[in-house]
VOPATI-644461 format. One line per 3 residues: their letters; for each residue x, y, z of N, C-alpha, C. Coordinates in steps of 0.1 Angstrom, whole numbers. Example, Ala and Ser with C-alpha at 12.3 -4.5 7.8 and 13.67 -1.06 7.14 Angstrom:
<lumtis>
as = 132 -57 78 123 -45 78 132 -33 78; 128 -22 71 137 -11 71 129 0 79
</lumtis>
This chain:
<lumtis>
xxx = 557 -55 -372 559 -53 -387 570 -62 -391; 567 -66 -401 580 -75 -409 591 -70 -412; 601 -75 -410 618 -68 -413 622 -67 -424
xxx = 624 -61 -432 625 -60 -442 638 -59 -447; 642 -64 -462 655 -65 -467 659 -57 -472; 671 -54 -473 677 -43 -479 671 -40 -493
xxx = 674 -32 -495 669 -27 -509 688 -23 -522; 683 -34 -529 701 -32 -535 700 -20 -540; 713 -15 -549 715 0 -556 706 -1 -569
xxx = 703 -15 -573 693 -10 -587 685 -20 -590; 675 -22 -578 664 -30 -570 649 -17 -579; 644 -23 -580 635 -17 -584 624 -13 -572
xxx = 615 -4 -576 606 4 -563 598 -7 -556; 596 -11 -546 591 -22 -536 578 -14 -528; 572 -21 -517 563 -18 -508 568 -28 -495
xxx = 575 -28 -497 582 -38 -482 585 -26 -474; 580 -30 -462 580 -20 -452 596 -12 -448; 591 -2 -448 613 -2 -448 616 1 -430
xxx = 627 -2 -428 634 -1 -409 630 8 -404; 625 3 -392 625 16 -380 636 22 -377; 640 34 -373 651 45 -375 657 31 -363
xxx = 648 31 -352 654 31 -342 664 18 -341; 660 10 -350 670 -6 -352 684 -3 -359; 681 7 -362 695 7 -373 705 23 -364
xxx = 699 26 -351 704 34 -346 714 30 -332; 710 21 -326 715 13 -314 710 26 -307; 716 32 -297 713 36 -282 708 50 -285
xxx = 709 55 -296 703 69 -301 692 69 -308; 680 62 -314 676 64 -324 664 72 -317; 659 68 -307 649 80 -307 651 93 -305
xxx = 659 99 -304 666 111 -302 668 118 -319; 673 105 -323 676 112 -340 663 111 -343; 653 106 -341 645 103 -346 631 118 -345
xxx = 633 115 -332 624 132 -331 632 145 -333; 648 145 -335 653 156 -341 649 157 -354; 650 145 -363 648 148 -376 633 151 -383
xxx = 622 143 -372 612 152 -377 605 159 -372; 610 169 -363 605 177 -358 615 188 -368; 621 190 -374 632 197 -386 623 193 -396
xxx = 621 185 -398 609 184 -412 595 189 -408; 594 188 -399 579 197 -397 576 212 -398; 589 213 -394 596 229 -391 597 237 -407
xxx = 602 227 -418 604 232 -434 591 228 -436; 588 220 -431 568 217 -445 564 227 -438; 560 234 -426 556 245 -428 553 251 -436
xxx = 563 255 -440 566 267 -449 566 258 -467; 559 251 -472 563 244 -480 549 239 -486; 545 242 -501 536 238 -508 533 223 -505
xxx = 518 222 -500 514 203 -493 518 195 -510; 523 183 -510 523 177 -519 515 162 -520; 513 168 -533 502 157 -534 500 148 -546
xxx = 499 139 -541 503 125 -558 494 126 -563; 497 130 -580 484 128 -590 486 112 -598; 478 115 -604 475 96 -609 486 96 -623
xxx = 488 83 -622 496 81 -635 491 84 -650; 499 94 -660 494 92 -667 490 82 -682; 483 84 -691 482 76 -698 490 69 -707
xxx = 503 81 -709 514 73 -716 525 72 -710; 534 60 -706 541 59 -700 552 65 -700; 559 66 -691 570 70 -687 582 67 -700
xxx = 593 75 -702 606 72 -710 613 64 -701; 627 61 -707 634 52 -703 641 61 -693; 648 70 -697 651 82 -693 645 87 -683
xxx = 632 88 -681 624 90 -667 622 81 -654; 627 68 -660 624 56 -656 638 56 -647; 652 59 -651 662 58 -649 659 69 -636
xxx = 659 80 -643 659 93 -632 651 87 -620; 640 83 -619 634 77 -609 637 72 -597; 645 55 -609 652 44 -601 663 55 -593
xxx = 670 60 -597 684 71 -591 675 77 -579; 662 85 -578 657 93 -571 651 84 -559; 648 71 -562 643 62 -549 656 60 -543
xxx = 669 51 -552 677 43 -543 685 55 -532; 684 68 -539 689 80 -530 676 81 -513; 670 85 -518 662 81 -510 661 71 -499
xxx = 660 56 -505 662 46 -496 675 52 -488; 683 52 -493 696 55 -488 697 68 -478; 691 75 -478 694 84 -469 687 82 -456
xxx = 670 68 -456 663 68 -448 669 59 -437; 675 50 -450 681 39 -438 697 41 -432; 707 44 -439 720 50 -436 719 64 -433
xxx = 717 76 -433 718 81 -431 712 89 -419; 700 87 -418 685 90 -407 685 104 -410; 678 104 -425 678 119 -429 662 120 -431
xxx = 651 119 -428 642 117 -430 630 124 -437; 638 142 -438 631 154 -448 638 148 -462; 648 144 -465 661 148 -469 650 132 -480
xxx = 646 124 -472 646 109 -478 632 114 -486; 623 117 -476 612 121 -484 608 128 -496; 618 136 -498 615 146 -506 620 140 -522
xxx = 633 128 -521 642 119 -526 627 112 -538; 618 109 -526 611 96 -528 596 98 -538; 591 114 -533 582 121 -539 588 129 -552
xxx = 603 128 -557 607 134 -563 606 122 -577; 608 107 -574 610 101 -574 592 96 -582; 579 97 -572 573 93 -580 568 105 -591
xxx = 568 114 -584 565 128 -596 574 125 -610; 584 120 -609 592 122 -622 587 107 -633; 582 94 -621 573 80 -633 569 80 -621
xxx = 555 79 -623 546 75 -613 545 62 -611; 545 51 -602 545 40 -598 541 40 -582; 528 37 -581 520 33 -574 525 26 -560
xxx = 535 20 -564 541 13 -552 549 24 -544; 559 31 -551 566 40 -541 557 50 -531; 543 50 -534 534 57 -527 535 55 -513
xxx = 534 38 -512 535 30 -499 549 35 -490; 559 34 -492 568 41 -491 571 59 -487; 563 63 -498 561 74 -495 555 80 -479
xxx = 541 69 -478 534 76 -470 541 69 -458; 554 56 -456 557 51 -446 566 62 -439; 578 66 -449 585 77 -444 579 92 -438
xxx = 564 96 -445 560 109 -438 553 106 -429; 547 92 -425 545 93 -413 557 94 -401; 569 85 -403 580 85 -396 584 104 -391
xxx = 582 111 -402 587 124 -404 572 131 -399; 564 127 -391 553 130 -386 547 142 -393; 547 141 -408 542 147 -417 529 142 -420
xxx = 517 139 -412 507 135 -409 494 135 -424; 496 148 -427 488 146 -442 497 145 -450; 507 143 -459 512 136 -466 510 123 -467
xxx = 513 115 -452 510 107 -452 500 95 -455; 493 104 -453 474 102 -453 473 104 -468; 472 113 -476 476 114 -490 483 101 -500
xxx = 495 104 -493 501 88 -499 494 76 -501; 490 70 -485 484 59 -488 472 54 -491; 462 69 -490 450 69 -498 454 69 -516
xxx = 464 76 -521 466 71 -527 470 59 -535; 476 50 -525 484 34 -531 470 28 -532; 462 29 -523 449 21 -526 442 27 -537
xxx = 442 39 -541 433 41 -552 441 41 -569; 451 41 -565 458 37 -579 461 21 -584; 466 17 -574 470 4 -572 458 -5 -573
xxx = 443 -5 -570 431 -10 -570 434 -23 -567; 432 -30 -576 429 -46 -573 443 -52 -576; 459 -42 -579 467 -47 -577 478 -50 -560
xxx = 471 -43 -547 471 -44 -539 469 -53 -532; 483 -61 -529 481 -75 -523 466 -74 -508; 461 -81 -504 451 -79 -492 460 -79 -481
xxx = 465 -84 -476 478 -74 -465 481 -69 -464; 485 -56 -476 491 -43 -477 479 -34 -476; 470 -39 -481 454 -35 -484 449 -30 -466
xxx = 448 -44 -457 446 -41 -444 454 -32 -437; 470 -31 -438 480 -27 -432 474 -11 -436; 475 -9 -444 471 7 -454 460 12 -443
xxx = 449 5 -445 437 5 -441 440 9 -426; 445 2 -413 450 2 -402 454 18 -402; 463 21 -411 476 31 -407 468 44 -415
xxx = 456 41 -421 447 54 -421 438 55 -410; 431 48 -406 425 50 -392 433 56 -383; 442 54 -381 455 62 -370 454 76 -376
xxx = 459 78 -389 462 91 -389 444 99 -391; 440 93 -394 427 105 -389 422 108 -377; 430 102 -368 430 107 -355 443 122 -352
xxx = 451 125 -366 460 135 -360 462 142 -370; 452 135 -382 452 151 -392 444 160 -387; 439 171 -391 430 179 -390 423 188 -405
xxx = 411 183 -405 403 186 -414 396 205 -411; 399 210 -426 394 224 -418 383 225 -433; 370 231 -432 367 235 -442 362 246 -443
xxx = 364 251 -458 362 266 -460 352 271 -465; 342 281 -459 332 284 -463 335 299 -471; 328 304 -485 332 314 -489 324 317 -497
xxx = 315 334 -502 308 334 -515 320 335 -527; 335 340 -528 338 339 -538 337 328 -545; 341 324 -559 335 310 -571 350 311 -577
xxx = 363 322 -574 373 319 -574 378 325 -574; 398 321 -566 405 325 -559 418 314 -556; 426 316 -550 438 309 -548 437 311 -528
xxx = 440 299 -526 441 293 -512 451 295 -506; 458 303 -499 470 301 -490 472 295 -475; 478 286 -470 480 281 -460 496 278 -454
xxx = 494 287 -447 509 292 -440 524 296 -449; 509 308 -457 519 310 -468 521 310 -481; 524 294 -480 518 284 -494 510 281 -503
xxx = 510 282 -515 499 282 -521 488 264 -516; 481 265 -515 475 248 -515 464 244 -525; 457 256 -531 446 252 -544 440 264 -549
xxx = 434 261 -559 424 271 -565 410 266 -563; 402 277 -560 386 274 -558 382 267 -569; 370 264 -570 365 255 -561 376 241 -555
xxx = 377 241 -543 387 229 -535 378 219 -541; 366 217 -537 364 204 -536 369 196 -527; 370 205 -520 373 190 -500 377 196 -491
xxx = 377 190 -481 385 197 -466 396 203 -473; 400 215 -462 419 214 -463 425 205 -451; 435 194 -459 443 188 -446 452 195 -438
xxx = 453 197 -427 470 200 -420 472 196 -410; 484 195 -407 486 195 -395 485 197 -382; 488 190 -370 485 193 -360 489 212 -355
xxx = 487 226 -350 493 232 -348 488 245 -353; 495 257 -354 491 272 -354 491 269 -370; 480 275 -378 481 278 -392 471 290 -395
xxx = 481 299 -404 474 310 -411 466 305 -426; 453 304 -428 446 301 -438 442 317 -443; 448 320 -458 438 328 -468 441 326 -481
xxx = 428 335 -482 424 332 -495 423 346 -502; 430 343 -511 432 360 -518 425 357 -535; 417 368 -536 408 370 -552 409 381 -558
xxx = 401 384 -563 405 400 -574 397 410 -562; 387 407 -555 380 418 -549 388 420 -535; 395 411 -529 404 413 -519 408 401 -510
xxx = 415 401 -504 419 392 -497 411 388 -480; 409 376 -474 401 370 -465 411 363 -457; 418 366 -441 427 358 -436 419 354 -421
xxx = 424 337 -420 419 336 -403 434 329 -400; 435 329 -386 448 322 -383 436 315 -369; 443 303 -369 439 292 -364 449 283 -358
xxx = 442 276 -345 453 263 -338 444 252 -339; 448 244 -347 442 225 -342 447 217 -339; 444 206 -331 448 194 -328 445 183 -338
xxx = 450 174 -335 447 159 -344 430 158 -344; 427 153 -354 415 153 -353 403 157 -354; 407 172 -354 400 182 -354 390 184 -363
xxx = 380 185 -366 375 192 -381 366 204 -374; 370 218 -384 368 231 -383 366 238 -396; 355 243 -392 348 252 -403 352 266 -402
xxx = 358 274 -411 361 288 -412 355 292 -423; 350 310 -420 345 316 -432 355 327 -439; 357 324 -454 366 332 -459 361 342 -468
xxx = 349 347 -465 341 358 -472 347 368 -474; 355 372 -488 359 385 -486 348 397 -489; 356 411 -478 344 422 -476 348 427 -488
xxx = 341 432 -493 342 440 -502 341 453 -504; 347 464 -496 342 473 -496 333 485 -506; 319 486 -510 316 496 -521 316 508 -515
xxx = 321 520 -522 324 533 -521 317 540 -524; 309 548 -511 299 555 -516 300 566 -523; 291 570 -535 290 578 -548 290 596 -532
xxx = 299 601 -544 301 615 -536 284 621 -536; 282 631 -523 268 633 -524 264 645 -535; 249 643 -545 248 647 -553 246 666 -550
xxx = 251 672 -554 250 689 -551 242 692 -557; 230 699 -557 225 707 -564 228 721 -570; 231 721 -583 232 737 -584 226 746 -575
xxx = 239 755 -575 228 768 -565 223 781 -581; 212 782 -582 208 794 -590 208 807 -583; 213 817 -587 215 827 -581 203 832 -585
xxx = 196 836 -576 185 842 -588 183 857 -584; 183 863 -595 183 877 -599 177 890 -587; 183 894 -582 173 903 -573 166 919 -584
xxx = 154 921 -585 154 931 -591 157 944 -586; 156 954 -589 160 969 -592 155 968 -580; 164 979 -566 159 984 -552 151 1001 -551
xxx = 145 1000 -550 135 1016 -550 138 1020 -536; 148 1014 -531 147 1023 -518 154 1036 -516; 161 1037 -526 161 1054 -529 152 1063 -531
xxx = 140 1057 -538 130 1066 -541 126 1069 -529; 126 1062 -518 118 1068 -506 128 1075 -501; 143 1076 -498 149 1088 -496 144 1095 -503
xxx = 145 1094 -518 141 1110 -524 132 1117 -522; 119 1108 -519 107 1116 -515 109 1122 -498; 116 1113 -489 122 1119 -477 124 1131 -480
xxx = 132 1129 -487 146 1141 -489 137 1154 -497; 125 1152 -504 120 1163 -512 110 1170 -501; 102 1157 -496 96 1166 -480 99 1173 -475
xxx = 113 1165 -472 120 1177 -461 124 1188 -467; 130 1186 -475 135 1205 -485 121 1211 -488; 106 1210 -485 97 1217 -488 90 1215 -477
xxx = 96 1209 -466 90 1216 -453 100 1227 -452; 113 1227 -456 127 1238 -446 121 1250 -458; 119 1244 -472 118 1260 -477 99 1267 -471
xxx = 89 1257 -470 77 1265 -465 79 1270 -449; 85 1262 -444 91 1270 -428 97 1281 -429; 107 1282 -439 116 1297 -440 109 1304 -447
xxx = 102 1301 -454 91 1314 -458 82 1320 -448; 76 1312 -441 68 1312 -434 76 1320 -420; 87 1318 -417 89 1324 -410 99 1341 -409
xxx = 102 1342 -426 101 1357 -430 88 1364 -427; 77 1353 -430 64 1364 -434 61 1366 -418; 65 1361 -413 61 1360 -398 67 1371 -391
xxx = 79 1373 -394 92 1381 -386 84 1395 -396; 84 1396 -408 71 1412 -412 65 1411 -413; 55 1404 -404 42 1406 -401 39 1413 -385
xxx = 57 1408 -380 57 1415 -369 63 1427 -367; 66 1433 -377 72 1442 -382 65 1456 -382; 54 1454 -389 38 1462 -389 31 1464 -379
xxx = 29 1475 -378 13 1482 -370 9 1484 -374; -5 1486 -366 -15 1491 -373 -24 1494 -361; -35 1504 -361 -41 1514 -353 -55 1509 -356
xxx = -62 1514 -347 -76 1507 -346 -81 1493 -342; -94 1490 -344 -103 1480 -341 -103 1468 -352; -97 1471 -364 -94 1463 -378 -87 1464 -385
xxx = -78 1450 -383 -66 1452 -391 -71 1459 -403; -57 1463 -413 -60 1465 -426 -62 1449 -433; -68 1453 -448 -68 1439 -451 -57 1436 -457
xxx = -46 1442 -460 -37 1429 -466 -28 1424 -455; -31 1432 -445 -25 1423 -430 -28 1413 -425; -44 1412 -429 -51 1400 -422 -46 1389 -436
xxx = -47 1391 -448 -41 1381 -460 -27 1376 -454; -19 1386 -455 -7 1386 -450 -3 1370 -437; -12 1375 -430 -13 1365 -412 -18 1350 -421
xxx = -32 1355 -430 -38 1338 -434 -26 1332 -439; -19 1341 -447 -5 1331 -456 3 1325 -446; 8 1331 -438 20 1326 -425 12 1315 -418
xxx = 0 1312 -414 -9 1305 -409 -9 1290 -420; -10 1296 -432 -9 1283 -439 4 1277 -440; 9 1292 -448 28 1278 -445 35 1274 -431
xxx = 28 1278 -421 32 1273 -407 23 1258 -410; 9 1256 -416 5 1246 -410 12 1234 -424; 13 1244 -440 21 1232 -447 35 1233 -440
xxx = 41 1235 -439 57 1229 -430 53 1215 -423; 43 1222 -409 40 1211 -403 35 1194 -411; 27 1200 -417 24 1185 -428 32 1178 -438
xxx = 51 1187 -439 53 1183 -451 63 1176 -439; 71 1184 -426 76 1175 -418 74 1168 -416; 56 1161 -410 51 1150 -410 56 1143 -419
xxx = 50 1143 -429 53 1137 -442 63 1131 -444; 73 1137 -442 87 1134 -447 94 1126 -433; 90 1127 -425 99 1118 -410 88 1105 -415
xxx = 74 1108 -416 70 1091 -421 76 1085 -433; 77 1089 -445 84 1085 -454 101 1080 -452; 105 1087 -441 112 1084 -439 121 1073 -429
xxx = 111 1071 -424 108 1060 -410 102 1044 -424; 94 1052 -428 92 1034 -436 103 1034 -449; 113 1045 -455 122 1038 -461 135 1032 -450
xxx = 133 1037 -441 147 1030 -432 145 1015 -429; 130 1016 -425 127 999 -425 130 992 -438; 125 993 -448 132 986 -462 148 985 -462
xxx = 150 996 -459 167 1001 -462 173 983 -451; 172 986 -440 177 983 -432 172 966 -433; 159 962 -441 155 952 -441 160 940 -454
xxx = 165 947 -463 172 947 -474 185 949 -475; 195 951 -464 204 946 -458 210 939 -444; 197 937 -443 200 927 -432 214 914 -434
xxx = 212 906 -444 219 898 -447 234 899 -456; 236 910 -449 251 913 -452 256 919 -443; 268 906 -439 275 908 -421 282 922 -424
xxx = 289 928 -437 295 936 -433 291 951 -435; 273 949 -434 264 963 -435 268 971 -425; 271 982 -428 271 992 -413 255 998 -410
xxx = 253 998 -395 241 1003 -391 238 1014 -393; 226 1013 -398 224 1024 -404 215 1034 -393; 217 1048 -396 217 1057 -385 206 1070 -392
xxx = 194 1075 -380 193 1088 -386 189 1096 -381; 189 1104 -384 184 1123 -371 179 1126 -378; 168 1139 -368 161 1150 -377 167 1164 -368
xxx = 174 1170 -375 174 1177 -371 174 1196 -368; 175 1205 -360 167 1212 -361 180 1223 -364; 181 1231 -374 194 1243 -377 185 1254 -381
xxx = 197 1273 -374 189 1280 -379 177 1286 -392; 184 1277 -399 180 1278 -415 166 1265 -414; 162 1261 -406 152 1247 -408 158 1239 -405
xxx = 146 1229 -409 149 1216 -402 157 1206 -410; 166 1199 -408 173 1186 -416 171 1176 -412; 173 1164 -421 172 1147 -422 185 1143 -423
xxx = 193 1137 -410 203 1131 -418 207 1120 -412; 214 1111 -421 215 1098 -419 232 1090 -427; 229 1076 -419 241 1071 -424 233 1056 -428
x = 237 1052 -440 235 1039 -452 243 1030 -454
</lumtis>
């Protein structure tokens, strides 16, 4: 590369190649040299990628023009005296952001490659060619040309696949764009956290590339939808009607009191019937009436007892079947049973 001349304090912005660290260092420069950009690799990290937009249509002030000139010669100055090389860069991009001039691009992209700021660099001098067009001498043209082929060997191209239509891009951190990109993302050689955050939620991959690389990631954010609570149906209570299962106690219960009262009649007539004598071959006759009556209310007892233990036996089924479904029913219980006075029914509900 051609040696190039100093650059005076109020020289205007050039494309002449500027010094290798290491000529202007004697016995140290490569040492300063990879300290200083390995310390600039270290802050762009963490650091919005910058990127030259095109000049616009109305020129610069004089006033901008000045700030400029001030913002390169500081620059020059720190790259060549000082071996500050984040310090120069930042000088130089400050420099064309503030009047854009096409030429400091060249420059630009010489120092971030030195500062092994690899897409910057690549940015820059794609840029000098596309602004600069046909004002690009054809040796700066080839040289450019040259020194992009190289760095596409140690950028790394990543692209992002995604249904969101828009969203903001982050890359190790940093903002880098809003959807639609429209292009690869450039970076660096090395570990980088890529996301992309939208209104429906945020999509993160973290990734390592080498030079060279190109890599496809998908930044589909999930979306989670919330499923609708499940639908209840009313419960209808529906009405139970009126329980008759009393009535079959009562008829129980009437049985029985008119088997106990025809038994206890039946068994007075019995006890004076035995009471009586009588002499001869034929009874008298109101003795034989007397026996047919005891005979019948012995056999109504028997039929109304019947009666009443069946009536009684099929209301317990109801009873008991019509509470079934209440844990805290007590079991229900029942006897017949037998006292001087007749016979009783008795039970527990």
């Amino acid at each position: 590369m051609k040696e190039p001349s100093r650059v005076s304090r109020h020289s205007e912005p050039t494309t002449t190649p500027l010094p290798r660290l290491k000529r202007l260092f004697g016995a140290k420069p490569l040492a300063t040299l990879v300290a200083a950009a390995s310390l600039f690799v270290s802050l762009a990290a963490d650091a919005a990628p910058w990127k030259p937009h095109a000049p616009g249509e109305s020129p610069p002030t004089q006033e901008q023009i000045d700030e400029a000139s001030k913002r390169y010669q500081k620059g020059i100055q720190l790259y060549e005296v000082e071996g500050d090389v984040a310090s120069a860069l930042i000088e130089l991009q400050r420099a064309y952001d503030t009047a854009p001039n096409y030429q400091v691009l060249f420059n630009i992209g010489q120092v971030a490659r030195t500062a092994r700021d690899y897409t910057t660099s690549k940015r820059a001098f794609e840029a000098y060619l596309q602004f600069g067009g046909a004002n690009v001498p054809p040796e700066k043209k080839q040289q450019v040309e040259t020194e992009l082929k190289a760095l596409k060997e140690l950028v790394s191209t990543i692209t992002i696949t995604t249904t969101s239509t828009s969203g903001t891009l982050l890359v190790d951190g940093s903002e880098y764009g809003k959807l639609p990109l429209g292009e690869p993302v450039l970076v660096n050689p090395g570990s980088h956290k890529i996301e992309l955050q939208t209104e429906s939620g945020t999509a993160t991959q973290t990734l390592t590339v080498a030079g060279g690389d190109e890599r496809t990631i998908d930044l589909t954010v999930k979306v989670e939808i919330s499923k609708p609570p499940p639908v209840t149906a009313p419960v209808t209570k529906v009405e139970e009607g009126p329980s008759y299962v009393w009535a079959g106690w009562l008829v129980s219960g009437l049985l029985g009191a008119g088997a106990i009262a025809t038994g206890s009649v039946a068994l007075v007539q019995r006890s004076d019937l035995d009471d009586k004598a009588y002499f001869g071959t034929e009874p008298p006759a109101d003795l034989e009436d007397q026996k047919s009556r005891v005979t019948g209310l012995a056999i109504a007892t028997d039929v109304l007892i019947g009666a009443a233990v069946l009536s009684a036996g099929v209301t317990l089924y109801f009873t008991i079947k019509e509470s079934s479904s209440d844990d805290e029913a007590a079991p229900a219980t029942t006897a017949l049973r037998v006292s001087p006075n007749g016979l009783a029914l008795t039970g527990t509900f």
